[in-house]
C-alpha positions in Angstrom: 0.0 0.0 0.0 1.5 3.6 -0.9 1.0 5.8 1.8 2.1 9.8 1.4 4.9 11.7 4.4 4.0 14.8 4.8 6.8 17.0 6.0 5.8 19.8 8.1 8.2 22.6 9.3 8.4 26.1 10.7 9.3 28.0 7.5 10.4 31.0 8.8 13.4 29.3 10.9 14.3 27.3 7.5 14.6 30.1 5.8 16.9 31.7 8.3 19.5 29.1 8.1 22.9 29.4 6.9 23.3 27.8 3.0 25.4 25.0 4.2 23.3 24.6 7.5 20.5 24.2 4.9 22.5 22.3 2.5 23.4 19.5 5.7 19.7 19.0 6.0 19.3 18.5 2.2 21.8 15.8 2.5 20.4 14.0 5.3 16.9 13.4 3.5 18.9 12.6 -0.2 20.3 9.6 2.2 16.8 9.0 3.8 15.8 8.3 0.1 18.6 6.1 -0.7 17.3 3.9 2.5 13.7 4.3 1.1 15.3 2.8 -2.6 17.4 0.3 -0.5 14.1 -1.1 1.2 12.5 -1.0 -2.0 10.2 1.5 -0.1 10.5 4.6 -2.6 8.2 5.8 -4.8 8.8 9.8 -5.3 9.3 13.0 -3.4 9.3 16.5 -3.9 10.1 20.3 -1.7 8.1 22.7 -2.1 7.9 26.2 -2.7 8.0 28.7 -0.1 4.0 29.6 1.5 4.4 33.6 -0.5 4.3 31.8 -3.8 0.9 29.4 -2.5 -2.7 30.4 -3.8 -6.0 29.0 -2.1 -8.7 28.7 -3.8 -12.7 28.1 -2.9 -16.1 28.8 -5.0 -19.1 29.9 -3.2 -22.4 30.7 -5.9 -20.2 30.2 -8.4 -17.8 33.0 -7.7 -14.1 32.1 -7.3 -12.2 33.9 -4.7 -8.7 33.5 -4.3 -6.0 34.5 -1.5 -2.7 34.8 -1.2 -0.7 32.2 0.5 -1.8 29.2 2.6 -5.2 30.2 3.8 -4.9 28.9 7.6 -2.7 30.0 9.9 -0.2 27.5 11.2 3.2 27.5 13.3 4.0 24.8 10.8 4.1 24.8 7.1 4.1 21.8 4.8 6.9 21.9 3.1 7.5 18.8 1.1 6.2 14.8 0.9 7.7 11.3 0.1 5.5 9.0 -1.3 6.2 5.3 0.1 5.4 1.5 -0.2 4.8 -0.4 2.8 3.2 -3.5 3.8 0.9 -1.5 6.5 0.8 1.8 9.1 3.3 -0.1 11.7 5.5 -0.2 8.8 5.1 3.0 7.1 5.5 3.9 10.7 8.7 2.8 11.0 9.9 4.0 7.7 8.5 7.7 8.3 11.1 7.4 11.8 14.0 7.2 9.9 13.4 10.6 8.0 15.2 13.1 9.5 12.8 15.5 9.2 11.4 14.6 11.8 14.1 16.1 14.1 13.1 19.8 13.0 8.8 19.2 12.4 6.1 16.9 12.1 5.5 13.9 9.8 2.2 13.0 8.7 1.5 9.8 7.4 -1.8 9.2 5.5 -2.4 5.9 3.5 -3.7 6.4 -0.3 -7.1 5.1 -0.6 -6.7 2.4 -3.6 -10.4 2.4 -4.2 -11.0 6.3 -4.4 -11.7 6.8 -8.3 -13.6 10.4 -9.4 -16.3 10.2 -11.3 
């Protein structure tokens, strides 16, 4: 079953790091991901962009509104996701421990729903 790691972070104190404070953080989830490929646990991942570049969206009587930025107001942002394999929750679990980002912010874990189909 695929389940998705959210990766949730103050963005402020992320953004106030030094470039190779930053850039020793990057490494330590490019060698999370190697473990993920080792396990055969890896299925993709991705950062991304900072809250200022966000748009939220909603539709009420058919008028669109949009706002700038993230529209709730969190001490944590999310700020990135893998995507995983794993036999269950105990062992997605497990898997999500190992990412180092969650030594600086919160991981959630949420399992796909296989039989979710639109339409």
């Amino acid at each position: 079953m695929k389940y998705l790691l959210m990766l949730y972070a103050e963005e402020k104190v992320g953004m106030a790091l030094p470039p190779d404070q930053m850039a020793g953080f990057m490494a330590q989830l490019a060698a999370y991901q190697d473990t993920l490929k080792k396990a055969g646990a890896f299925v993709t991942t991705a950062a991304l962009q900072p809250t200022h570049s966000a748009k939220t969206i909603s539709k009420a009587d058919g008028e669109l509104k949009v706002h700038d930025g993230p529209y709730a107001e969190t001490r944590e942002q999310f700020g990135g996701y893998f995507i995983i394999e794993a036999a269950d929750m105990n062992a997605a679990i497990d898997l999500a421990a190992q990412c180092p980002a969650a030594t600086w912010g919160n991981i959630e874990i949420r399992p796909y729903n296989p039989g979710y189909a639109p339409g």
